[in-house]
C-alpha positions as CSV (number, residue, x, y, z in Angstrom):
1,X,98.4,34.0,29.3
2,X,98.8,35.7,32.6
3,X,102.5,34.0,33.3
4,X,103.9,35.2,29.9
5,X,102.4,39.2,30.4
6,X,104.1,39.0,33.9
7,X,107.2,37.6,31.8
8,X,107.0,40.7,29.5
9,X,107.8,43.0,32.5
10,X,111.8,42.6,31.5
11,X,112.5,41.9,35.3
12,X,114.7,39.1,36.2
13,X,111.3,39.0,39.1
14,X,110.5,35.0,39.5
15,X,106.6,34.4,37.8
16,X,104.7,32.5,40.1
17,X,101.2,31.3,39.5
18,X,98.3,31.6,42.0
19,X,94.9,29.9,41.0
20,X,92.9,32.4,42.8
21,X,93.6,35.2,40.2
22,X,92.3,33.8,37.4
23,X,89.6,35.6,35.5
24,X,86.1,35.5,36.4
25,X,84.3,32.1,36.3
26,X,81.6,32.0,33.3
27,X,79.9,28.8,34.5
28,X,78.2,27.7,31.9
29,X,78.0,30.5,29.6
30,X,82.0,29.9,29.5
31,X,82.9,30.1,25.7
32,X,79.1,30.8,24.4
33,X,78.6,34.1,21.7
34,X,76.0,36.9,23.5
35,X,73.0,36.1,21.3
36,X,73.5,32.3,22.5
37,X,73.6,33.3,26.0
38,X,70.5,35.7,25.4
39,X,68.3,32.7,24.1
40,X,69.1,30.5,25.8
41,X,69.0,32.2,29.2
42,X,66.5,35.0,28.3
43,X,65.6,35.8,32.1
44,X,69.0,35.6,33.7
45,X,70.7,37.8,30.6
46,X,67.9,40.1,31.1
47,X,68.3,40.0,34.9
48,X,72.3,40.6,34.3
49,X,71.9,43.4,32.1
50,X,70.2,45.0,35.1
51,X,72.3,44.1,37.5
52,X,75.7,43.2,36.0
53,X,77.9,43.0,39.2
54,X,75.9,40.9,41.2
55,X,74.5,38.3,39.1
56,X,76.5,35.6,37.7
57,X,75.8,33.2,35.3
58,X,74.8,29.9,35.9
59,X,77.9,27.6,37.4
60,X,79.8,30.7,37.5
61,X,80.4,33.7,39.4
62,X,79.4,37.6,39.9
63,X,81.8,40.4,39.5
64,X,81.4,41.1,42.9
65,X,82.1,37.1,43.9
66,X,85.1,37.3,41.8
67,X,86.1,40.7,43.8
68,X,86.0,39.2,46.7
69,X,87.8,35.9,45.5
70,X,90.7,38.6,44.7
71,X,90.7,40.3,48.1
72,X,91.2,36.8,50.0
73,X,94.0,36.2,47.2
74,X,96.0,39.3,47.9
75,X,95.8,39.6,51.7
76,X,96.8,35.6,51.2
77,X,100.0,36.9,49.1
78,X,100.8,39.6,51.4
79,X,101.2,37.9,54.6
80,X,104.1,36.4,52.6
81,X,105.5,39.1,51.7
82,X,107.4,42.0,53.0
83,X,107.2,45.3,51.0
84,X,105.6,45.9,47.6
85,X,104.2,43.0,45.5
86,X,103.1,42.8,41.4
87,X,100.4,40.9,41.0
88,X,99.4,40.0,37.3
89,X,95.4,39.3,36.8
90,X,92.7,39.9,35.1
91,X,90.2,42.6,34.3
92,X,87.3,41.4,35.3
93,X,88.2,40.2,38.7
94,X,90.0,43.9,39.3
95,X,87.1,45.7,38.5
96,X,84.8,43.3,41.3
97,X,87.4,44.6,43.9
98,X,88.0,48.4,42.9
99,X,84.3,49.4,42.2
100,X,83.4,48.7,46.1
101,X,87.2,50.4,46.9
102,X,85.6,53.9,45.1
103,X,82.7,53.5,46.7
104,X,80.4,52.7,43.9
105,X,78.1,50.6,42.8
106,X,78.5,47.2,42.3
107,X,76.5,47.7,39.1
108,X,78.4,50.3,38.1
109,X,81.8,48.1,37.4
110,X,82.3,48.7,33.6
111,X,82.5,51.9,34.5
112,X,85.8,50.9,36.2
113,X,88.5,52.7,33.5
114,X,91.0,49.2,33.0
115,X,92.0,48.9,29.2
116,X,94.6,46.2,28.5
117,X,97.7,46.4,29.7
118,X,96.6,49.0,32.3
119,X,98.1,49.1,36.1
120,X,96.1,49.6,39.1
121,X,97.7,50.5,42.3
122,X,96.2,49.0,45.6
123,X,97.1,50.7,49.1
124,X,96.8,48.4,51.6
125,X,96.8,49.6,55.4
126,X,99.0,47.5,58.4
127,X,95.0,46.4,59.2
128,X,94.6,44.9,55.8
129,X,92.1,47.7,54.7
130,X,92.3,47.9,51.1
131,X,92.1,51.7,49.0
132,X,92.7,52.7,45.5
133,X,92.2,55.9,44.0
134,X,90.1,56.6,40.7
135,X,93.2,58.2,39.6
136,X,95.6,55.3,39.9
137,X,93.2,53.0,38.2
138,X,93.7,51.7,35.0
139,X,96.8,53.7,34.2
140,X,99.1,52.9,30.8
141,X,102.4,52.4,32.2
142,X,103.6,54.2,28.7
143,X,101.8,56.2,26.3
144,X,102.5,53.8,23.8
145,X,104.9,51.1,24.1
146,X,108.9,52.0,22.7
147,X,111.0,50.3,20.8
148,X,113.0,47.9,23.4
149,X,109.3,46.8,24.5
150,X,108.3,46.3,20.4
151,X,111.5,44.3,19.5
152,X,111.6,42.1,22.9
153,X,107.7,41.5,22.3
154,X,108.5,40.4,19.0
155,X,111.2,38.0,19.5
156,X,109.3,36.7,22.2
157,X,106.2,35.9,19.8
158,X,108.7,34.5,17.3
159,X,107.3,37.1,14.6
160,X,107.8,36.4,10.3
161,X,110.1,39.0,8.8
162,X,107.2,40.1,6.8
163,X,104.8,40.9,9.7
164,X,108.3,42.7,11.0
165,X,108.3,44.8,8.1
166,X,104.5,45.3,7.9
167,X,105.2,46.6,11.5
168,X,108.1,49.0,10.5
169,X,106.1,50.4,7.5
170,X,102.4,51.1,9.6
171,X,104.7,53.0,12.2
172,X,106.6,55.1,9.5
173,X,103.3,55.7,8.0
174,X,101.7,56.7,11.6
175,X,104.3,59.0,12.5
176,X,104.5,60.5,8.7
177,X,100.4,61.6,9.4
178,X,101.2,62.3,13.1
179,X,103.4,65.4,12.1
């Protein structure tokens, strides 16, 4: 969940949850496999696949609706706040707000670079004018995690000795071929 990756951070930082950055709405097509969706919705999966920021799925919400859901979320959070502020969300709701931010097209927001774990800075202006740059977007906060991160992830999860030592023995093996 969102509460325990902002718990992961190691900070002493109080979690708190805010509805309003929760992932994108899927409406009906919550929970349903791509060929599902694609029969039973043929002209709306058609007409996403055209124009995937703007349309959203029946009951649900666009990229674009879910963009602006965050905006109203974080200028909500920062007039409570004084200084910098972490928030923890969800890709899909990032991308909606940081594909208008470059300047792009709506359509264009899986072309937003946010793998898992990434971090997106936001700049936000005493007008509350949002910017981010491409190059802050989607940034690993480590090349690969080390092995403070590893162990307090584990312990955390509450991992088996054996899937321990399975760990211990792929990264022996991956550094052996990395040289």
């Amino acid at each position: 969940t969102v509460r325990e990756t902002a718990g992961l951070t190691g900070s002493n930082i109080p979690v708190e949850v805010e509805e309003e950055l929760t992932e994108l709405d899927a409406g009906l097509w919550e929970n349903l496999e791509f060929e599902e969706i694609r029969q039973s919705f043929p002209e709306l999966y058609e007409q996403r696949g055209r124009a995937l920021g703007t349309t959203a799925p029946p009951g649900g919400e666009s990229f674009l609706e879910g963009g602006i859901r965050l905006k109203k979320a974080l200028k909500k959070l920062l007039s409570g706040t004084e200084g910098d502020l972490a928030v923890v969300t969800h890709s899909g709701v990032i991308r909606g707000l940081v594909c208008p931010l470059l300047g792009w097209n709506i359509d264009r927001v899986m072309e937003v670079p946010l793998a898992f774990g990434t971090i997106t800075q936001l700049m936000v202006s005493e007008e509350d004018v949002f910017a981010v740059s491409y190059k802050e977007t989607g940034v690993k906060p480590l090349p690969y995690p080390d092995d403070e991160w590893c162990s307090r992830l584990a312990e955390r999860m509450g991992l088996p000795e054996r899937v321990l030592a399975h760990e211990a023995a792929v990264s022996r093996l991956a550094a052996g071929w990395a040289g």
